[in-house]
KOLMI-439206 format. One line per field, with one value per atom (N, C-alpha, C): residue in three letters; atom name; residue number from 0; y, x, z. Coordinates in steps of 0.1 Angstrom, whole numbers, padded with zeros to 4 digits. Layout:
type ALA:...
atom CA:...
seq NUM:...
north Y:...
east X:...
up Z:...
//
This chain:
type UNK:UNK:UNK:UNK:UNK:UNK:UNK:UNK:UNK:UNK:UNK:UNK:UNK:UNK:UNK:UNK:UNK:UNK:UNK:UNK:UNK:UNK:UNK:UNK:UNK:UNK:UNK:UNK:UNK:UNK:UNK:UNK:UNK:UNK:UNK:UNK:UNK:UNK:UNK:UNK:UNK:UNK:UNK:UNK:UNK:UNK:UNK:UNK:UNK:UNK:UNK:UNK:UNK:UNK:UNK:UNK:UNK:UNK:UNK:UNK:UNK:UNK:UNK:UNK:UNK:UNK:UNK:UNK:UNK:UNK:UNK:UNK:UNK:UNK:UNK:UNK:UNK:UNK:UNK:UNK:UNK:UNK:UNK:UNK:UNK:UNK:UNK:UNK:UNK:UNK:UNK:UNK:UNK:UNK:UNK:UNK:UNK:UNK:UNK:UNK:UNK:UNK:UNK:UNK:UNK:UNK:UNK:UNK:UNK:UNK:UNK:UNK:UNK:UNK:UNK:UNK:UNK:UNK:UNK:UNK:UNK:UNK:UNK:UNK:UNK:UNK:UNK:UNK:UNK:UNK:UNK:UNK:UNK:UNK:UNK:UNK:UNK:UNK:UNK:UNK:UNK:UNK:UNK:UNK:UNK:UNK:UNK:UNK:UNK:UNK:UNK:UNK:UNK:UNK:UNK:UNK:UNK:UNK:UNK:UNK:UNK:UNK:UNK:UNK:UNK:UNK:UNK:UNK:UNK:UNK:UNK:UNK:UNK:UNK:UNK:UNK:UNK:UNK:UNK:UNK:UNK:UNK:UNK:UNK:UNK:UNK:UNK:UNK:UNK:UNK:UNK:UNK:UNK:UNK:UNK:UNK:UNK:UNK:UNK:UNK:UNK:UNK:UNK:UNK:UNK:UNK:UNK:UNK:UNK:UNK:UNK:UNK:UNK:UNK:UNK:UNK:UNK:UNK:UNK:UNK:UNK:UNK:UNK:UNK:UNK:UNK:UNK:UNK:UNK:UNK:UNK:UNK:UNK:UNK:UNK:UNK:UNK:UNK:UNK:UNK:UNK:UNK:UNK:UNK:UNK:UNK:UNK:UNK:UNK:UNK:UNK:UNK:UNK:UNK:UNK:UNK:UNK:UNK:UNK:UNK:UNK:UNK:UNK:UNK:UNK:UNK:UNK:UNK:UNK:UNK:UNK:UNK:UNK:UNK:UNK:UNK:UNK:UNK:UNK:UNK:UNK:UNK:UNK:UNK:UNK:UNK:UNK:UNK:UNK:UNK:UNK:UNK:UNK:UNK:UNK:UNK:UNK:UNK:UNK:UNK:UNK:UNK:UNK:UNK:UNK:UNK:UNK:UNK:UNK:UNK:UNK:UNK:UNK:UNK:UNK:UNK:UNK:UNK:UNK:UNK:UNK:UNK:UNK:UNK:UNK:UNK:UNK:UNK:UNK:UNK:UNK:UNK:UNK:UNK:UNK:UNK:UNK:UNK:UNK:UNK:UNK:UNK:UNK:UNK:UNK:UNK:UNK:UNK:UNK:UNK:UNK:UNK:UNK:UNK:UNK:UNK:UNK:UNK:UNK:UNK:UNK:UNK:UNK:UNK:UNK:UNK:UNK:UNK:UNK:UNK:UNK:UNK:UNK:UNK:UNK:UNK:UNK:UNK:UNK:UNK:UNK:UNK:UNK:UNK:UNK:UNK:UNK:UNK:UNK:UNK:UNK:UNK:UNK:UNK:UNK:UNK:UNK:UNK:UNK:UNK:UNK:UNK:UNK:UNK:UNK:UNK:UNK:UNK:UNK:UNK:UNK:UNK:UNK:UNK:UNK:UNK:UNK:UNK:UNK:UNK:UNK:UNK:UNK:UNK:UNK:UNK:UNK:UNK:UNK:UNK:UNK:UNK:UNK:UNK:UNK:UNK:UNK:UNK:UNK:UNK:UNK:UNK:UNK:UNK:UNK:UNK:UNK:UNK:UNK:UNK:UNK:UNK:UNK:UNK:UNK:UNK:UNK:UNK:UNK:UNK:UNK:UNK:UNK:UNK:UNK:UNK:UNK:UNK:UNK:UNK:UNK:UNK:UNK:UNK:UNK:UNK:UNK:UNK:UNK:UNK:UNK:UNK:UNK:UNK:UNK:UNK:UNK:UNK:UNK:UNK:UNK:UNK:UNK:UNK:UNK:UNK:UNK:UNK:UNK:UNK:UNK:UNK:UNK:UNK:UNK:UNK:UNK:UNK:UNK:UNK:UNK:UNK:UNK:UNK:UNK:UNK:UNK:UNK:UNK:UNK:UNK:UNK:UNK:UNK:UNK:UNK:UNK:UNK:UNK:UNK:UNK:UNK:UNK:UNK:UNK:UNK:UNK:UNK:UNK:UNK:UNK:UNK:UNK:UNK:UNK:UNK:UNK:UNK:UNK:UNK:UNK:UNK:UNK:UNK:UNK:UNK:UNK:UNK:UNK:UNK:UNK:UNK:UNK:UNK:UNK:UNK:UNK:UNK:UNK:UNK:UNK:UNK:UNK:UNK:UNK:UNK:UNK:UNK:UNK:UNK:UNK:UNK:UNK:UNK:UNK:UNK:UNK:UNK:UNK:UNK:UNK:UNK:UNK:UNK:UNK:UNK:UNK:UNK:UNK:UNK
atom N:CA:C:N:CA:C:N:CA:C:N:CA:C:N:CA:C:N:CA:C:N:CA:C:N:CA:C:N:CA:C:N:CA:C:N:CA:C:N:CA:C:N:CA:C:N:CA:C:N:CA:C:N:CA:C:N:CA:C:N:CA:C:N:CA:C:N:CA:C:N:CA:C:N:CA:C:N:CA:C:N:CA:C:N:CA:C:N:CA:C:N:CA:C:N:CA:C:N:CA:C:N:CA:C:N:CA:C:N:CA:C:N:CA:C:N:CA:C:N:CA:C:N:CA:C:N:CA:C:N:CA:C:N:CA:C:N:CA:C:N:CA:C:N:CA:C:N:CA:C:N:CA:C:N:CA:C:N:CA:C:N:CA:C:N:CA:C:N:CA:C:N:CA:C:N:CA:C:N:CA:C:N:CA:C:N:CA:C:N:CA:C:N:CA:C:N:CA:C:N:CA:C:N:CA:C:N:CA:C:N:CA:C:N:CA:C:N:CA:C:N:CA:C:N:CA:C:N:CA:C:N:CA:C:N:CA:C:N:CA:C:N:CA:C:N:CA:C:N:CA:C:N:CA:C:N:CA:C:N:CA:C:N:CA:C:N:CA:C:N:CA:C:N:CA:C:N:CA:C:N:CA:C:N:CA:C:N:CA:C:N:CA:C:N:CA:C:N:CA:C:N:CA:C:N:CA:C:N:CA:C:N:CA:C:N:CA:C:N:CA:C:N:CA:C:N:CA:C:N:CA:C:N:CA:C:N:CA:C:N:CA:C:N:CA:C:N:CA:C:N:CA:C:N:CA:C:N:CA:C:N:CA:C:N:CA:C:N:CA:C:N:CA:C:N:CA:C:N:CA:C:N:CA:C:N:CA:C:N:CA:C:N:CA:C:N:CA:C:N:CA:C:N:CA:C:N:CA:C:N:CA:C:N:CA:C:N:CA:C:N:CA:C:N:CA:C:N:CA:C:N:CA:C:N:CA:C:N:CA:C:N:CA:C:N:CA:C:N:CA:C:N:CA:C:N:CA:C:N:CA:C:N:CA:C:N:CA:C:N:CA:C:N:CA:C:N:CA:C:N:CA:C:N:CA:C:N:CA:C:N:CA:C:N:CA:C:N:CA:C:N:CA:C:N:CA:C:N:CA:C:N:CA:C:N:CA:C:N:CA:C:N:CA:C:N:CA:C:N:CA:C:N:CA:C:N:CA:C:N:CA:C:N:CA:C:N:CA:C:N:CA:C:N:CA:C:N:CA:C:N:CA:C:N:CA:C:N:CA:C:N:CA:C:N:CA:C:N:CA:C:N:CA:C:N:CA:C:N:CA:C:N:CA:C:N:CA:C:N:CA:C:N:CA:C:N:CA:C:N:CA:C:N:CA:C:N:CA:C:N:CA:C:N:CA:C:N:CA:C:N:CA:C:N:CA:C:N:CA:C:N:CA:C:N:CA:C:N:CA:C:N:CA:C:N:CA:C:N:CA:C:N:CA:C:N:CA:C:N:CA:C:N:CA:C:N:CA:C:N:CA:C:N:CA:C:N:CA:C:N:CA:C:N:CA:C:N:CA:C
seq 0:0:0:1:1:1:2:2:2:3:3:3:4:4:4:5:5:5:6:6:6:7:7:7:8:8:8:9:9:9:10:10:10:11:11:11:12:12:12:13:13:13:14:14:14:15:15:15:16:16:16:17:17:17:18:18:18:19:19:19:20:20:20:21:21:21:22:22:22:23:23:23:24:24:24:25:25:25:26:26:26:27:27:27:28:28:28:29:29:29:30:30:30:31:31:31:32:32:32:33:33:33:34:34:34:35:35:35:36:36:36:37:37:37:38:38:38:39:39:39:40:40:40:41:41:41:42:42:42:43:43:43:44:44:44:45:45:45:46:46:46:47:47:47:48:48:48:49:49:49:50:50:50:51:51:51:52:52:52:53:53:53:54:54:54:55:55:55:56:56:56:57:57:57:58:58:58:59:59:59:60:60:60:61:61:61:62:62:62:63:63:63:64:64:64:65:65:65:66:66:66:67:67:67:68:68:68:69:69:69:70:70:70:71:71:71:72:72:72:73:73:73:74:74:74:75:75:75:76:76:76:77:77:77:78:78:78:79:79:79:80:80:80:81:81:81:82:82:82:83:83:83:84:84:84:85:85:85:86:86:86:87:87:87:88:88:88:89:89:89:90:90:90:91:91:91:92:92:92:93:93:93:94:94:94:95:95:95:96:96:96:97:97:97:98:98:98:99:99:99:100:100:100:101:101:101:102:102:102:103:103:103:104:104:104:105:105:105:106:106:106:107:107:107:108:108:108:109:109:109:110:110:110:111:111:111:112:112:112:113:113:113:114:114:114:115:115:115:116:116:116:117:117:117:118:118:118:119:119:119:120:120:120:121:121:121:122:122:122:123:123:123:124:124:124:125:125:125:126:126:126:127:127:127:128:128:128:129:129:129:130:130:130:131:131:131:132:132:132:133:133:133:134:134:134:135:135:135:136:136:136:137:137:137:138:138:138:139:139:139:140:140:140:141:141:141:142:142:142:143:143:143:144:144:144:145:145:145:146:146:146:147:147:147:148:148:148:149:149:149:150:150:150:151:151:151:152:152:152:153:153:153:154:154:154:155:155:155:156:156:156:157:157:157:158:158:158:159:159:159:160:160:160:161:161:161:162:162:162:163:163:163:164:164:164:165:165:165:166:166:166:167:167:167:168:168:168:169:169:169:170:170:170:171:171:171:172:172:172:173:173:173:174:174:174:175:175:175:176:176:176:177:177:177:178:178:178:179:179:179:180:180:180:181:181:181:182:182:182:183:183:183:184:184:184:185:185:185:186:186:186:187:187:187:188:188:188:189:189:189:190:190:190:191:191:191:192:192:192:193:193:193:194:194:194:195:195:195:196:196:196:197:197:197:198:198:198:199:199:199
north 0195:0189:0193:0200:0203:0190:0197:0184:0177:0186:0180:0171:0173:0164:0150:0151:0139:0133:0134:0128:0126:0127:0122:0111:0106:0103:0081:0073:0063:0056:0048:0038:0032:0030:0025:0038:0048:0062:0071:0068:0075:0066:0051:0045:0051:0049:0054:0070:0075:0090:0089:0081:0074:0071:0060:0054:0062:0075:0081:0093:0097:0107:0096:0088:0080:0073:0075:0073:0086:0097:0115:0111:0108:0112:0105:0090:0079:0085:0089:0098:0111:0121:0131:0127:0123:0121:0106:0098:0081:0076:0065:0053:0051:0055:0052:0069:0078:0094:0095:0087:0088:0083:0092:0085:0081:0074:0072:0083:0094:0109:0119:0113:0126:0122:0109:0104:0105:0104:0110:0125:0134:0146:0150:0143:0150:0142:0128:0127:0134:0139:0147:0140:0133:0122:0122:0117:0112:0105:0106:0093:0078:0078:0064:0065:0071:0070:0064:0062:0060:0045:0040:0031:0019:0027:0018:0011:0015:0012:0008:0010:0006:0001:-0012:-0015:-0011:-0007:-0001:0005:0012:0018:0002:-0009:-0013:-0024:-0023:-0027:-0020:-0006:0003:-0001:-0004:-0004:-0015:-0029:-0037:-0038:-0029:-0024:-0020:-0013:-0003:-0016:-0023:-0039:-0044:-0048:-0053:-0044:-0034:-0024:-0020:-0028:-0028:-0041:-0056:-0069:-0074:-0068:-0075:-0069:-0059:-0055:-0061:-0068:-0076:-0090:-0095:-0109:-0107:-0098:-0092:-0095:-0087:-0087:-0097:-0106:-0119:-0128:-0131:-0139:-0132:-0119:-0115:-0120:-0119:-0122:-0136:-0148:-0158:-0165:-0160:-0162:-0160:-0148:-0145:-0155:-0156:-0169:-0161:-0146:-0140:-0138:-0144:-0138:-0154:-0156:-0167:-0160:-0171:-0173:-0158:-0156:-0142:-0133:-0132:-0124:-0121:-0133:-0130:-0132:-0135:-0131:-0111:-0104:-0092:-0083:-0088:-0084:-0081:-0095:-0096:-0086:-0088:-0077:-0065:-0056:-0046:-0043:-0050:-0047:-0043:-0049:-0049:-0039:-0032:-0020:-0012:-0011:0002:0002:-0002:0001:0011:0011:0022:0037:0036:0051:0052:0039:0046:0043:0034:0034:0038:0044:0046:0049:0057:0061:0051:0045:0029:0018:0013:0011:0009:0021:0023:0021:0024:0025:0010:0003:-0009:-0022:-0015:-0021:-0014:-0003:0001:-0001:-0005:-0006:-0020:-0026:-0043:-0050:-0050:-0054:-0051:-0037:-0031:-0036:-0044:-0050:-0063:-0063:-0075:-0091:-0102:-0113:-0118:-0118:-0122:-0111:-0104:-0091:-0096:-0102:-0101:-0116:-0126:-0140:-0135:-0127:-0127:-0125:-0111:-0102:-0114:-0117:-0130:-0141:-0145:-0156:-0149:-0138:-0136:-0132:-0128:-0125:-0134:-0147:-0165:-0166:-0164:-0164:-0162:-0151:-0141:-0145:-0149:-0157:-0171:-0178:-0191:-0185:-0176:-0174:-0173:-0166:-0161:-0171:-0186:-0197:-0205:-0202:-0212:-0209:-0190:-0188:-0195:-0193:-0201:-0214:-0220:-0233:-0238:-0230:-0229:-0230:-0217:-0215:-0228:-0228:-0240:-0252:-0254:-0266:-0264:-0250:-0246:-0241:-0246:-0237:-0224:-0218:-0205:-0202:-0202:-0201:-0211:-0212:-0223:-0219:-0225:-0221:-0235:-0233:-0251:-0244:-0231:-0227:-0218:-0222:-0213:-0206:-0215:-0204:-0197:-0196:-0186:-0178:-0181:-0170:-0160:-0166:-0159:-0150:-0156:-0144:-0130:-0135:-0125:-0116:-0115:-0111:-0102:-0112:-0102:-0089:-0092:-0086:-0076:-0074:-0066:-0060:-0063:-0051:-0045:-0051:-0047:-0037:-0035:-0026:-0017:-0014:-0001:0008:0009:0019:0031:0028:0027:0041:0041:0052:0056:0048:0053:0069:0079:0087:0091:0096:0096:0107:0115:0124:0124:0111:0107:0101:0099:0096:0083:0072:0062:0062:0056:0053:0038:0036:0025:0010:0012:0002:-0001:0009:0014:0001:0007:0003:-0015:-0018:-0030:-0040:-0033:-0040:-0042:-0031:-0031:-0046:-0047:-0059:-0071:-0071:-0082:-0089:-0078:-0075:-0088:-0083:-0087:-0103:-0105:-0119:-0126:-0117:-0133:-0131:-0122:-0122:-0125:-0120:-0116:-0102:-0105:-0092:-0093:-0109:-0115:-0114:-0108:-0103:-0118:-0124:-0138:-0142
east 0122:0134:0146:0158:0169:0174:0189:0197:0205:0210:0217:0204:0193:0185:0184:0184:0183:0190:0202:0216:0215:0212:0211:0201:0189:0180:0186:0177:0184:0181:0186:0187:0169:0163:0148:0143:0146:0135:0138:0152:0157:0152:0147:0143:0127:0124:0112:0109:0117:0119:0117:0121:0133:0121:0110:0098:0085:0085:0077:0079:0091:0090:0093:0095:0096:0072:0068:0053:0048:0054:0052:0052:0068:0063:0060:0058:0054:0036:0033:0014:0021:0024:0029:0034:0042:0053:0050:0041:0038:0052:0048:0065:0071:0072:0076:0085:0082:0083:0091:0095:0103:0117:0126:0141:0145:0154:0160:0169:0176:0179:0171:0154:0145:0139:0142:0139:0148:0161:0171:0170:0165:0164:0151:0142:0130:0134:0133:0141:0151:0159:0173:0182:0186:0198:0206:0220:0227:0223:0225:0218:0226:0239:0242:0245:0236:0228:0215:0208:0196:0201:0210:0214:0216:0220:0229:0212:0202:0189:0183:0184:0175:0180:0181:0196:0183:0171:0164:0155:0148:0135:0126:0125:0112:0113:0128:0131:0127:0122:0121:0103:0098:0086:0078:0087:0088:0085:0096:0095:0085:0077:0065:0051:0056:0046:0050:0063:0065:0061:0063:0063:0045:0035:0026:0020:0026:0021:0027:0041:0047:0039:0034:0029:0016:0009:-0002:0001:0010:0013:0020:0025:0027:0014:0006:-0004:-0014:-0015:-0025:-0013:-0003:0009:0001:0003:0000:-0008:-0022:-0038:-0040:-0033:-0037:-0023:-0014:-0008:-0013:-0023:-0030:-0043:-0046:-0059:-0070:-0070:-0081:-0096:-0093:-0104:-0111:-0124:-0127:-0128:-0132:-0131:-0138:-0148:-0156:-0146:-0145:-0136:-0121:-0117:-0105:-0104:-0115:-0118:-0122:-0130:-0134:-0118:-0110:-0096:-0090:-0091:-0083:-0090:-0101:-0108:-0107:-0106:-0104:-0087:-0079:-0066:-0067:-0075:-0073:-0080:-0091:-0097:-0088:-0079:-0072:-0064:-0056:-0047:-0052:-0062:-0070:-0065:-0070:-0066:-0050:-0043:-0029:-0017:-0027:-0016:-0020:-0029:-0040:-0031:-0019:-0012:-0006:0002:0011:-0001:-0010:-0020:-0020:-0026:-0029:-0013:-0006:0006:0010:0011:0014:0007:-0008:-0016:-0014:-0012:-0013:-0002:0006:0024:0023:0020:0022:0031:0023:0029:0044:0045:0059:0069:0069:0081:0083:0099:0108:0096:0101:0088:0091:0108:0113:0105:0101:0097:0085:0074:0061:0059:0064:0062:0067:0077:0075:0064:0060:0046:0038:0036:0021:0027:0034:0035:0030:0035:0029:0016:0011:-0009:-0010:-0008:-0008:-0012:0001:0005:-0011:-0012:-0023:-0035:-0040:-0053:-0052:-0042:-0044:-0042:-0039:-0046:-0055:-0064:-0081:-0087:-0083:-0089:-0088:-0076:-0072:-0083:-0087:-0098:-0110:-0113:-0130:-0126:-0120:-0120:-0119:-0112:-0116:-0132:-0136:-0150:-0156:-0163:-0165:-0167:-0152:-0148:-0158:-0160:-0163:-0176:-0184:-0199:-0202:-0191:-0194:-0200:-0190:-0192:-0200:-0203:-0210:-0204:-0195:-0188:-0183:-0192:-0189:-0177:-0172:-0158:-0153:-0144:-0136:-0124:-0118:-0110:-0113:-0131:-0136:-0144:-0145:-0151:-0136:-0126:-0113:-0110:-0110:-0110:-0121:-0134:-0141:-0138:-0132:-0129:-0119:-0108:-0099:-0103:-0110:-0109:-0121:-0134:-0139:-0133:-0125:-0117:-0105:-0097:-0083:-0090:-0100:-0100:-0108:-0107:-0114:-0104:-0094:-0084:-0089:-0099:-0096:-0109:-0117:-0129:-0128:-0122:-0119:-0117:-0120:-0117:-0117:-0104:-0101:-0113:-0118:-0128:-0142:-0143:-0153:-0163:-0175:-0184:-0183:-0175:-0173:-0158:-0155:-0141:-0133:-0121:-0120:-0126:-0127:-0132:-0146:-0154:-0164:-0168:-0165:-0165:-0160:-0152:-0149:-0157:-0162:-0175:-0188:-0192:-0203:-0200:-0188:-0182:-0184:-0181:-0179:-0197:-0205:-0221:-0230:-0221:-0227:-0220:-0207:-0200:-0211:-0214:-0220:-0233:-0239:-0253:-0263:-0253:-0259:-0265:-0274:-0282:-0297:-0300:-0312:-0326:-0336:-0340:-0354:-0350:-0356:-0349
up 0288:0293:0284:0292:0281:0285:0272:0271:0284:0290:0302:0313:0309:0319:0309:0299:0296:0294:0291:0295:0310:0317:0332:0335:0324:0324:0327:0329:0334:0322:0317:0302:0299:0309:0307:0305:0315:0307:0291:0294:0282:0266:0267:0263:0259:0270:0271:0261:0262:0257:0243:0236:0223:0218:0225:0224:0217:0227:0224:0214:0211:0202:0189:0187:0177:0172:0181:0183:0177:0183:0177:0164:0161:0140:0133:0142:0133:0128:0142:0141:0126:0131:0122:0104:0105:0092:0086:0091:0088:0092:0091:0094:0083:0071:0062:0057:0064:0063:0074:0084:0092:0095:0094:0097:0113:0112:0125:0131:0123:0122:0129:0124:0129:0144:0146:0159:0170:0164:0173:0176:0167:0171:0178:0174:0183:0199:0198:0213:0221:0211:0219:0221:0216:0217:0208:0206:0191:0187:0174:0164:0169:0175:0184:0190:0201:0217:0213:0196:0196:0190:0184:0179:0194:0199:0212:0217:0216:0223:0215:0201:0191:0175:0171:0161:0145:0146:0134:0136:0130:0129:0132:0124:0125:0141:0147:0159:0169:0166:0177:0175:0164:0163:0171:0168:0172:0193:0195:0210:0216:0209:0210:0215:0210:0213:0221:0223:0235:0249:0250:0259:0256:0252:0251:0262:0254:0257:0270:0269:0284:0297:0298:0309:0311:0302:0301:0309:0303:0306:0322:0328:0344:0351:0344:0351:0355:0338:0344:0349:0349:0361:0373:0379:0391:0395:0392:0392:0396:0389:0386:0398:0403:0415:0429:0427:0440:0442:0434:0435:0438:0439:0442:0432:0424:0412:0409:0406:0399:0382:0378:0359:0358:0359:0354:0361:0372:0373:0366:0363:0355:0342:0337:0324:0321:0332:0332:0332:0346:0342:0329:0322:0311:0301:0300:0286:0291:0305:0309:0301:0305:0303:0290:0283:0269:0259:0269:0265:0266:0280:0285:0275:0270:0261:0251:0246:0241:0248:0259:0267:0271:0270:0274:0265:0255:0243:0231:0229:0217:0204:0205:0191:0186:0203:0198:0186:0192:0191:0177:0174:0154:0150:0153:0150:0146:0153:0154:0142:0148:0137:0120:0118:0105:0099:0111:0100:0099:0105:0114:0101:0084:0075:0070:0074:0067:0077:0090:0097:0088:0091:0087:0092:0082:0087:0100:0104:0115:0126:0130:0138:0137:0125:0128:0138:0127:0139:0154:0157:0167:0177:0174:0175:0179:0164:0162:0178:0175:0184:0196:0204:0217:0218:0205:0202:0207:0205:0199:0214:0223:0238:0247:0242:0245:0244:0231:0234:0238:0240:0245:0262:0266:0282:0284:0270:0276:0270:0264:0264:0276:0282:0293:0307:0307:0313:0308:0297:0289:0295:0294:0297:0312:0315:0336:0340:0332:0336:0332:0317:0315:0323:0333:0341:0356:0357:0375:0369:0359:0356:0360:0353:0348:0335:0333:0313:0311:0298:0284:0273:0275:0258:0253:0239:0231:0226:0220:0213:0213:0224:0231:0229:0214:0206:0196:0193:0183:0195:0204:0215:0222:0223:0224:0213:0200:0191:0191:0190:0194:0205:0212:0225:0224:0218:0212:0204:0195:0179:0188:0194:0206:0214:0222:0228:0222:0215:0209:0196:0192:0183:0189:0202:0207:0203:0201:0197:0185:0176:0167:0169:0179:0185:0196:0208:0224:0220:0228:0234:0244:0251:0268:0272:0264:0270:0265:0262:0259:0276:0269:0281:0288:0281:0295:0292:0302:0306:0300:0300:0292:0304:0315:0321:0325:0325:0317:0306:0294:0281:0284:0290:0291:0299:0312:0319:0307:0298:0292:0279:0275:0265:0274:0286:0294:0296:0299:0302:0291:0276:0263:0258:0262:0265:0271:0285:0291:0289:0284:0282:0274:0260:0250:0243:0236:0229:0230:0233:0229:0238:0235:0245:0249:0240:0249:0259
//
């Protein structure tokens, strides 16, 4: 893409643009090896064309999560509007979603997690708070079930963390060309939730 195309580009994609090559050298150069200079340049932008979208490095980082989580919380709103899913079912949703991020965010991903400490404290409570967000949905599922005899769960915000901490760190091995798929990989998590391991 030359420069005249992305100067044409619309303020969400050129965001988007900003996003990802800022993801490039954070993998490349570490986040700590990276200026807001070299991100303007691998994007293609001025350094305030990149300011006007992003007021720091650990704000742009910060973005990289949101533009992770908000599309999560879209989705179980959607789900849970339609009324089409019961509790297993929308519990399987939710650990799907949470695999996939592996295959479509995988750099953001480690990224996020390996820097998580070097953001400002104000940037992390944020973060944390919507994790926070996040597992009290996939309690609010445990606890549906539970209610409609699905589930059996005596604890359902140490079975939410499990859940979490199980799918959100597929990142860390997923490969997109690897032998299952991330939904795949998330049915077989889901398999072992309600099953077990136990061959009694």
């Amino acid at each position: 893409m030359d420069q005249q195309e992305r100067n044409r580009l619309p303020g969400a994609d050129r965001r988007a643009l900003i996003i990802q090559a800022a993801a490039d050298l954070f993998e490349t150069r570490a986040y700590h090896g990276t200026s807001m200079e070299a991100i303007a340049q691998q994007a293609g932008v001025r350094k305030a064309s990149l300011y006007y979208y992003f007021a720091s490095k650990d704000d742009l980082l910060a973005q990289v999560h949101l533009g992770i989580i908000e599309p999560m919380f879209e989705a179980h709103r959607r789900r849970l509007d339609s009324k089409a899913l019961d509790s297993q079912g929308m519990l399987l949703a939710m650990m799907t979603d949470l695999v996939s991020l592996a295959e479509s965010h995988g750099i953001h991903m480690r990224q996020l997690f390996e820097h998580f400490q070097e953001l400002p404290e104000p940037v992390r409570a944020k973060i944390i708070d919507q994790r926070d967000t996040y597992r009290e949905l996939i309690i609010d599922v445990l606890n549906q079930g539970n209610a409609d005899g699905a589930f059996a769960i005596t604890e359902p915000d140490l079975t939410a963390l499990a859940i979490l901490g199980m799918c959100s760190w597929t990142y860390q091995w997923f490969r997109p060309a690897g032998d299952r798929t991330s939904a795949e990989i998330a049915q077989h998590f889901f398999h072992v939730i309600m099953n077990g391991i136990s061959g009694n």
